[in-house]
N, C-alpha and C positions, 0 to 999 in steps of 0.2 A: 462615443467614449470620452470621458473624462481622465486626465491623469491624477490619481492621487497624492496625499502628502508623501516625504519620503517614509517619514514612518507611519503607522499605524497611529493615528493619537488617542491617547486616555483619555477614556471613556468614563465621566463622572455619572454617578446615578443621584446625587442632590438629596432632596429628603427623606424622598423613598427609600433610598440607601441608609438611613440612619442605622449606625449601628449599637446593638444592643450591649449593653456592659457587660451584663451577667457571663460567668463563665458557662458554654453550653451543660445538658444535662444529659449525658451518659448512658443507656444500658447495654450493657454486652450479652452476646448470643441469646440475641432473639429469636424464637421461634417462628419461622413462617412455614404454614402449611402448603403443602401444593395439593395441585389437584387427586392424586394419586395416593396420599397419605404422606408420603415424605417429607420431614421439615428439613429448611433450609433454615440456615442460624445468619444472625443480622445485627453488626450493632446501628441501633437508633442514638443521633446527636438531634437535640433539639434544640430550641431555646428555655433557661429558666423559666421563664415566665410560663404560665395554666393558661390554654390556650388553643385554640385549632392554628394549623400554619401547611401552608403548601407545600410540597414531599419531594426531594431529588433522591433517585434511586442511582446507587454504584454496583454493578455487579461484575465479580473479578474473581478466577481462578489462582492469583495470588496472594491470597491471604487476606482479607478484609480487615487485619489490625495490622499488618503491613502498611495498608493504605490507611488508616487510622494515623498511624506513626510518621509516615514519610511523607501525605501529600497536604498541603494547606488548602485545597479546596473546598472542603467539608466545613471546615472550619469559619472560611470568610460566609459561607454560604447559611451555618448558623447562625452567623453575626448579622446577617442580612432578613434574618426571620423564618429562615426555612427551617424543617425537618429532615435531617437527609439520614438515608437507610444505605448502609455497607454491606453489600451480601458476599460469602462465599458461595459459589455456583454448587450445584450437583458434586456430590463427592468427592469434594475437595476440603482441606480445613476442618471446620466445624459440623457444617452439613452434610447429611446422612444423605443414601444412595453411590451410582455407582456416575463416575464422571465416563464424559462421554463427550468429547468438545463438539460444542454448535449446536451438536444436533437437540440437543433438550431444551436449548436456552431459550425458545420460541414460547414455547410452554411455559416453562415457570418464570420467564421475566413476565408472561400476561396473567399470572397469577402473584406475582412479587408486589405488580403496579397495582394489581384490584386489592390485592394486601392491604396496600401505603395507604390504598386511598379511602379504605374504610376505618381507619383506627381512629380513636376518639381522639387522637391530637393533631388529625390531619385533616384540611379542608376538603381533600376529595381529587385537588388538583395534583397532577405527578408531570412530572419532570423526570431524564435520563441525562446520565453525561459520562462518560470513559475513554478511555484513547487506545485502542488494537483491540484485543480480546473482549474488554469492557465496552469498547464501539460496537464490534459485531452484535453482543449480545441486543443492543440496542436495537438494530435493526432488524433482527428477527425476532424479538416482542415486537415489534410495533406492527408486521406484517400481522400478525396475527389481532389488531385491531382493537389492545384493549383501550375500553371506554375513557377513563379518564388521562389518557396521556392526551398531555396537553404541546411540551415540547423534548426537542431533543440535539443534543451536540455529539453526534458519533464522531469521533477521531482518528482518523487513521487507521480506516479500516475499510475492507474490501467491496464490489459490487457483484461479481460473479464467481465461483467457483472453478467456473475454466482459467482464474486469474488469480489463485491464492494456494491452491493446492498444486495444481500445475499454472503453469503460464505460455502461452503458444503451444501447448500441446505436449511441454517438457516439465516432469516431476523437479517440486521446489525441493531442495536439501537444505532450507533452513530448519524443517521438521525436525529432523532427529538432537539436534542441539538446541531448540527448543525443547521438547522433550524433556533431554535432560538434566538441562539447566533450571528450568523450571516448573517442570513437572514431578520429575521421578522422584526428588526426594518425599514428598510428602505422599508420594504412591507407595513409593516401599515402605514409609510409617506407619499408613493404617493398614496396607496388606502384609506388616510384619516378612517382607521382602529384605537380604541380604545388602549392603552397600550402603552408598551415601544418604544420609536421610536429614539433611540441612542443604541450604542451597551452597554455602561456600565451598561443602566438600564435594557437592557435584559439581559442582564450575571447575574445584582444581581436580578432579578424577579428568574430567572431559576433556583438560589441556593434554591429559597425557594417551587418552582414546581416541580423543575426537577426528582427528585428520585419518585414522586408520581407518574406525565405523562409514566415514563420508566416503572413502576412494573403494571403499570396499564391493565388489561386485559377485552374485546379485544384487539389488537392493532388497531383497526379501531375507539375504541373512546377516542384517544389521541384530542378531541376537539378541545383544544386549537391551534391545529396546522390546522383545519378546513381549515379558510377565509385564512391564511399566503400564505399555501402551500396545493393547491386542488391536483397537481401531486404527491405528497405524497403517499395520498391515494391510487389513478392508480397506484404506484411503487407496492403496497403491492397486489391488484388484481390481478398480473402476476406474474407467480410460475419463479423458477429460469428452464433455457431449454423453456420459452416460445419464438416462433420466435419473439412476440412483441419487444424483446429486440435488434432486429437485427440491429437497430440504433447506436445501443452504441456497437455492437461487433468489434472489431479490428481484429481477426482472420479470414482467407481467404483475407485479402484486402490491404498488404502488400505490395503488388504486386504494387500497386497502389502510393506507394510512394518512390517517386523521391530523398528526402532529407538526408542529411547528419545527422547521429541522433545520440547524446550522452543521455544512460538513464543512470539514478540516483538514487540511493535507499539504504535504513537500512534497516539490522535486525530489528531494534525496529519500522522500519517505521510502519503506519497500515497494517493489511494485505496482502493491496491489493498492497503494494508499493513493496515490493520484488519479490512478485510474479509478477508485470505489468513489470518492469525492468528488468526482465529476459525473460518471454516470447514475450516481445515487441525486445528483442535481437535480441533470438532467430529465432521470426516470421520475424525479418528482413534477418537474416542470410542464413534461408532460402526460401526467394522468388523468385516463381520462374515467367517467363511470362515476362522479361522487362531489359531492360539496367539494370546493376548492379549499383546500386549509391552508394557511398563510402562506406566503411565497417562501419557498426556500432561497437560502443564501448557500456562496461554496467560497473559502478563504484556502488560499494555496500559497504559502511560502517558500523558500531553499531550503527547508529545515530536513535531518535526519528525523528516523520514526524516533517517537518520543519528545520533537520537539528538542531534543539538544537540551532539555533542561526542562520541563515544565513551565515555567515561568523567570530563568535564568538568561538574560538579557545576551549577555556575553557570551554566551554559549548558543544561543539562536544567532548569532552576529558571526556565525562563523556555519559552513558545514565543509568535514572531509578537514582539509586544508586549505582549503578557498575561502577566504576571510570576504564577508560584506560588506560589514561595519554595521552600529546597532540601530539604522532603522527598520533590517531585515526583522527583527523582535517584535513578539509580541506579546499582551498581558492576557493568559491563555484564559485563567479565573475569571478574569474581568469579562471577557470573551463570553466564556461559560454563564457566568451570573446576569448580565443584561439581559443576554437573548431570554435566561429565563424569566427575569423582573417583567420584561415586556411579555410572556406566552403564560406564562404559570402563574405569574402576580396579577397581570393586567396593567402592569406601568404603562404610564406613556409616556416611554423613553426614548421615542424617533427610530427605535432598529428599522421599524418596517419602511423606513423612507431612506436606509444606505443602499448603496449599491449591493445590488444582486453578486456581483461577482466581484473577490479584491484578490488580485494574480501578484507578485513578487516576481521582476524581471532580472535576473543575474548578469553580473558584466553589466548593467547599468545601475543597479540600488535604486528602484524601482518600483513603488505598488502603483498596476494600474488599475482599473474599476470601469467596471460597464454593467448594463441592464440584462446582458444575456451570455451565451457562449454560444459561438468563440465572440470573442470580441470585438464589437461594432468596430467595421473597417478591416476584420481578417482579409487578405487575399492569398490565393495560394501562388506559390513561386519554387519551380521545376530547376533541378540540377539534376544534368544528365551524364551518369559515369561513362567515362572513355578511355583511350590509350593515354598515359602520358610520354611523359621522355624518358631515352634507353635506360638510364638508371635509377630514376625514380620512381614516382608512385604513380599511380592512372588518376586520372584527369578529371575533375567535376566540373561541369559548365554549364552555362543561361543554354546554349542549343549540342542539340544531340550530335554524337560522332559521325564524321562524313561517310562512313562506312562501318559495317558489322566487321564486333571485333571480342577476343575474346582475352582473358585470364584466368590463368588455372594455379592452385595449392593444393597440396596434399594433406590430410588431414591424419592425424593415428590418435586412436581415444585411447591408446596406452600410453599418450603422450602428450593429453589434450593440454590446450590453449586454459590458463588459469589468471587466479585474479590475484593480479601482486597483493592486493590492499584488500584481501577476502579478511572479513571481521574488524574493518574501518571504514564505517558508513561517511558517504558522501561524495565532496569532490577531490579527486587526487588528479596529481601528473601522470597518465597513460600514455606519454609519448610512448615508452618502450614497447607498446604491444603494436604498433604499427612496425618493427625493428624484425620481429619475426617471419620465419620462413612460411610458415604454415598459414597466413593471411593474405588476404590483399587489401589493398589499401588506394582508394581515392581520394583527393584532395583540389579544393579550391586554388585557385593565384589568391594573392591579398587581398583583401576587398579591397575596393576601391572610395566605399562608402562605411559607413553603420548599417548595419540588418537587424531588427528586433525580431524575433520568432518568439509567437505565443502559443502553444497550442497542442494538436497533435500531429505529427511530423507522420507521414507514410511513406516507405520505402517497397518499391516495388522493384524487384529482382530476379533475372532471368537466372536460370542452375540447370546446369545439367551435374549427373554423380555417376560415376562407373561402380554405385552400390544401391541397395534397395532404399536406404532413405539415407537421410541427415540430419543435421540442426543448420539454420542460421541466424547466427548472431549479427545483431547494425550496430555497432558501436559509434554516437554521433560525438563526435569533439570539438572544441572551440580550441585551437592552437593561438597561440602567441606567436610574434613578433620573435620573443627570445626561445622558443621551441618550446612551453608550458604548453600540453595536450588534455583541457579538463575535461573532465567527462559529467552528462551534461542529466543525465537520470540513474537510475538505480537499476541493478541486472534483474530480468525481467519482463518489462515493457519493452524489449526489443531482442527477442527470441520468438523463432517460430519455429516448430518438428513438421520438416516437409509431409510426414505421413497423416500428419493432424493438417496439414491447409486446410482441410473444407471445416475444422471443429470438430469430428471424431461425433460418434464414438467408433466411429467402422476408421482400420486404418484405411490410408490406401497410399501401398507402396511404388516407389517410383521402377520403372522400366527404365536400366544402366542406359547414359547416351542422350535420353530422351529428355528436350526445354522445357521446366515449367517455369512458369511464374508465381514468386512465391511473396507472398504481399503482406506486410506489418504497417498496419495503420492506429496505433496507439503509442509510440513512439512521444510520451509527453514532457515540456519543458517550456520554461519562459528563459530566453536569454538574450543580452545582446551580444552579437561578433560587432567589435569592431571596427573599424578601419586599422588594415593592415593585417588583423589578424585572417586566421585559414580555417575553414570548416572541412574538418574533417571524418571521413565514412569508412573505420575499420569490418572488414569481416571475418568469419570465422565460425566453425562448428562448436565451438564449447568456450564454458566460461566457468568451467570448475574454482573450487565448490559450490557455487552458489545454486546450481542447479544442475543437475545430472545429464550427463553425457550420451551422446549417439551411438550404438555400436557399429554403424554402417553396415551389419549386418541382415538387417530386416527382423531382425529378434530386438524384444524390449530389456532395459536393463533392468528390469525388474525379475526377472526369471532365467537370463541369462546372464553370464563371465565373458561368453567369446568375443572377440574384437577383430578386426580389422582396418586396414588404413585404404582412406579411397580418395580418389580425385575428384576436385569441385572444380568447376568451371562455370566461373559467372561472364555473361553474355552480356553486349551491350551496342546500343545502336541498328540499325533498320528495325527487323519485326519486335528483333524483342532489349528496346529502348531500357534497359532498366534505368529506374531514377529514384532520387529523394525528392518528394513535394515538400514543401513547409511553408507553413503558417504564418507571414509576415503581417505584424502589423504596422501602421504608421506610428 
């Protein structure tokens, strides 16, 4: 492994980059057919000039003159000679049919790309690039193998379905405010539906709904989201591990794709964005069955989803309240447009000779760079939770407790454990969740050294519950010196539903009293603790709202109200040793 510059450096492309004068040429709602008869409507930016030129496809649920209007990358990417196509997806916007998220986007991005790449202004070669929803759709065209994509920048976007819809086995609650922040108005517009039908007045309706809809239990009579969003519904019928999902799976189907692929992702992204960008790497790295298509790259910063700005320096130079400084940044466009100069142009612009892998280390302002993942020189390094002292918190340490010993909280999902900072992505001060009754809490002495952790962190945890299941939550934090507790990924990656341990789709509930061991091994981050500072390991059954809550009852929330409060007791030392592994690198 090599250390990288602090920042990212600007990435010139020289003459091949020359840019053209002309202001691009314009048509709105274009017609693309799909296979099926339905058109989807597109505008095409070109270059002035009579010409063939190589084809970047955008495909977005929010508006494609949205993105016209607000993003500059279409734009530099005209300047650069390309043709780029702005689609609205399946019944949304312009384009006819009925939306339907994910599940069609497989289908007509492989007929959007065979589109691009037969029109008389386009060389044949295509290119993808979007960041969440626009990601996804990327990746599920490309499973499906059309001929001429050539590359692709999916952003911050998912690798499995057991990791976007639920996550460890618990339903994501960012859906319904999705939904209707960005969905519904434009659903009630063309189904002449009652309510807001612009996004400002769903956004300011949802301040005054939104925490009601979210707490509200069942999850099935979230109502209001009824008539908007009936797939909703269907999402929450199918457990996470049901085959229904096997639409939206990317895993096994790798094989399958031909294209040059840069993924992209934060720490602070959601969830699903660190983890889809590494195992979307990975699953490329290794597939097997088929010509090798250029190596994949995977680029992971501290960044919030969205990048904090597109392209806004100052705003990547920060996530949460955790300030970096601006070599955390980077030039997402320039990013975007390389990769494809070199895959879609045929430049030779050196990409394929960077580092495979460029990680952003926090608490040290840091990109480091290696050939593979994890990175050359990982070792793994064991803290094992124990008793601490009579008034403080329990104990993390290099060796396991001299004897079996135990901690118990009480938990009540009418009263769960919430997120101070729910609806401010990133890193905030969590001292205070360690303050509460309802947790427990292990922690480090100071270091005595620096520690850089890259990687995926696994926590392995012994529980017993005096109720049919639970949730738990690893809350991992890098404490200060002056008591600052940051918190170090996004709620998520460290969440498991003991009744999912094995992956579902069958529950399987616990016997009250009885030890399991319940193990989260994707726990992803780059940081360094350190010297002086304290790693710290909150836990806890809920982390409302970000993600729906246990009823300890053995009923799902999705069909049930009832509640109860039950006792957790986390175990540690002799048989069942629970611990944090992590990812040290030098």
């Amino acid at each position: 492994m090599r250390r990288a510059l602090p920042a990212l450096p600007v990435l010139l492309l020289g003459l091949a980059g020359a840019l053209h004068a002309q202001e691009p040429f314009v048509e709105r709602n274009v017609a693309v057919p799909m296979r099926d008869g339905v058109e989807l409507r597109a505008i095409v930016a070109r270059p002035a000039d009579l010409g063939r030129f190589p084809v970047l496809v955008y495909r977005t649920p929010y508006g494609k003159d949205r993105a016209l209007e607000s993003y500059a990358t279409w734009r530099k990417a005209v300047a650069r000679g390309y043709a780029v196509v702005l689609q609205d997806v399946r019944g949304r916007y312009a384009s006819a049919g009925t939306f339907d998220p994910y599940r069609q986007e497989g289908r007509d991005g492989y007929d959007t790309i065979e589109w691009a790449a037969t029109q008389p202004w386009s060389t044949g070669a295509v290119g993808t690039f979007g960041l969440s929803y626009p990601g996804a759709v990327q990746w599920l065209a490309a499973v499906e193998t059309p001929p001429h994509l050539r590359a692709m920048v999916p952003a911050m976007t998912y690798a499995s379905p057991s990791n976007f819809f639920y996550s460890g086995g618990v339903f994501d609650l960012s859906w319904p405010t999705w939904i209707w922040t960005n969905i519904s108005a434009d659903a009630r517009a063309r189904a002449n539906l009652p309510g807001p039908r612009t996004g400002a007045d769903a956004a300011a309706a949802w301040r005054e709904i939104g925490a009601g809809v979210l707490a509200r239990l069942p999850l099935t009579d979230q109502h209001e989201l009824r008539d908007i969003a009936p797939w909703y519904f269907e999402w929450m019928s199918h457990p996470p591990g049901d085959s229904w999902w096997n639409w939206a799976a990317l895993e096994g189907k790798f094989s399958r794709v031909q294209a040059a692929v840069l993924n992209l992702s934060g720490w602070h992204d959601e969830a699903y964005g660190p983890d889809g960008a590494l195992n979307n790497f990975l699953g490329m790295r290794s597939a097997a069955g088929k010509p090798a298509p250029p190596a994949p790259r995977m680029i992971i910063g501290p960044w919030v989803h969205g990048l904090g700005g597109i392209n806004d320096h100052s705003a990547q130079a920060k996530s949460g309240d955790r300030v970096f400084g601006e070599g955390a940044g980077i030039d997402y466009d320039e990013q975007v447009l390389r990769w494809m100069d070199r895959w879609v142009k045929g430049v030779a612009n050196g990409v394929e000779s960077e580092p495979a892998v460029q990680v952003y280390v926090m608490g040290e302002g840091r990109w480091y760079t290696g050939d593979r993942w994890p990175l050359p020189g990982t070792t793994p390094r064991t803290l094992y939770l124990g008793p601490g002292g009579a008034a403080g918190p329990g104990a993390l340490t290099a060796q396991p407790p001299a004897a079996p010993g135990t901690t118990s909280f009480v938990s009540d999902p009418a009263a769960p454990v919430t997120d101070a900072y729910f609806g401010r992505s990133g890193a905030h001060d969590y001292r205070a969740l360690a303050e509460r009754s309802d947790v427990a809490v292990f922690e480090t002495a100071p270091l005595t050294e620096d520690l850089r952790v890259v990687g995926a962190l696994t926590a392995e945890v012994f529980v017993s519950v005096d109720a049919k299941d639970t949730d738990l939550w690893t809350h991992v934090q890098d404490v200060a010196p002056d008591g600052t507790a940051w918190n170090l990924m996004s709620p998520g990656l460290n969440v498991l539903r003991a009744s999912y341990r094995n992956g579902g789709p069958v529950r399987e509930l616990l016997t009250p009293g009885r030890v399991y061991r319940l193990r989260l091994d994707h726990l992803l981050t780059g940081n360094l603790f350190r010297q002086g500072h304290r790693i710290r390991v909150v836990l806890s059954t809920a982390f409302m709202p970000n993600f729906s809550r246990n009823l300890h009852t053995g009923e799902l929330e999705t069909n049930s109200a009832e509640m109860r409060t039950a006792t957790i007791t986390i175990h540690y030392g002799g048989s069942t040793a629970s611990r944090l592994v992590l990812p040290v690198v030098p």
